[in-house]
N, C-alpha and C positions, 0 to 999 in steps of 0.2 A: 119412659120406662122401656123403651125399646134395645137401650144398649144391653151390649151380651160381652160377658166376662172374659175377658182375652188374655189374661195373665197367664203366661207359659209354666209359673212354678204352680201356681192353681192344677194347671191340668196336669199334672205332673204326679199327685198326689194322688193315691188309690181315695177310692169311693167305698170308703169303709169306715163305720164308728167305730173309735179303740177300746171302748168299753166291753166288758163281758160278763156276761153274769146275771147277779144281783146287779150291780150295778149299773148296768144295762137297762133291765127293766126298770129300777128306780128312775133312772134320768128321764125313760120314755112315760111313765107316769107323770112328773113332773111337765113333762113338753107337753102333752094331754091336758092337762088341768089349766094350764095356761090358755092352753087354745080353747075347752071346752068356757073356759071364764071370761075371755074376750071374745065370745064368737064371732071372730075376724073373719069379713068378707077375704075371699082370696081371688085372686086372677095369675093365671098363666103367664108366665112369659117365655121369650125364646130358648132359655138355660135356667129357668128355677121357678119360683113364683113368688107374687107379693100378697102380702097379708096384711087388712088393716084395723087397725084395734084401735079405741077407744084416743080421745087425746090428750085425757087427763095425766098430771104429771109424775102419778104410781105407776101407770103405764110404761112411761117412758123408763122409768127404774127397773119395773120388772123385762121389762125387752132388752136391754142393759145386761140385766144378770141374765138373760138366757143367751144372749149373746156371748157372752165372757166365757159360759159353761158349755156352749155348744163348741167355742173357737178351739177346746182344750181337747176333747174326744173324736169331733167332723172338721181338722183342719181344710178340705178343700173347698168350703166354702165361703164365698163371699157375703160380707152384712152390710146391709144397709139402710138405716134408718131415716124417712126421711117426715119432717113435719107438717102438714099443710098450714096453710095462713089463719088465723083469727083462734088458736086454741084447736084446728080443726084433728080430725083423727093422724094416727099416727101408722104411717104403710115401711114394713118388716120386710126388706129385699132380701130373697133368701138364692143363692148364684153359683152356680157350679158349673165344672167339665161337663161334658156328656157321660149321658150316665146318673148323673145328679138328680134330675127331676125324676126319675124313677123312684128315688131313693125317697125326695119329698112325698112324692105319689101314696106312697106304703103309709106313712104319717097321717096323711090329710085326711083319708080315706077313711080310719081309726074315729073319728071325732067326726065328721059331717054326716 
């Protein structure tokens, strides 16, 4: 968990959701309820943080669709999804420019 996001068009991208609005608030209600429903342990890392949820296999569906919905309004960051062995929980790499982890900061903050 220690690699850091090195992609040049990554950092390239402004640190901004293109949502507004309604819209806006709805998606952050949506990411809320997600997080409040998997109360995902999180840990820092050097450019973003990892969150880990549940390892059941609705899990991995709904990480999936928030993944797919998040890539469409916060393209500069990176996902990562990664499994652990035996069914174990499921860790939500979330990676960006600098900058980034500010932006998660404001999120996490909300719900713990």
């Amino acid at each position: 968990m220690n690699e850091t996001n090195s992609d040049p068009a990554a950092c390239a991208l402004p640190i901004a959701c293109t949502l507004g609005g309604a819209d806006r608030r709805r998606r952050e209600d949506e990411i809320e309820r997600l997080l409040r429903e998997g109360a995902p342990e999180a840990r820092q890392l050097p450019d973003g943080v990892a969150l880990r949820f549940p390892g059941e296999e609705i899990w991995a569906a709904r990480l999936f669709t928030f993944i797919m919905g998040e890539r469409a309004c916060c393209p500069f960051f990176t996902f990562e999804l990664v499994f652990e062995p035996g069914q174990g929980p499921i860790w939500l790499r979330l990676r960006g420019p600098e900058g980034a982890t500010d932006f998660l900061g404001d999120l996490l903050a909300r719900v713990q």
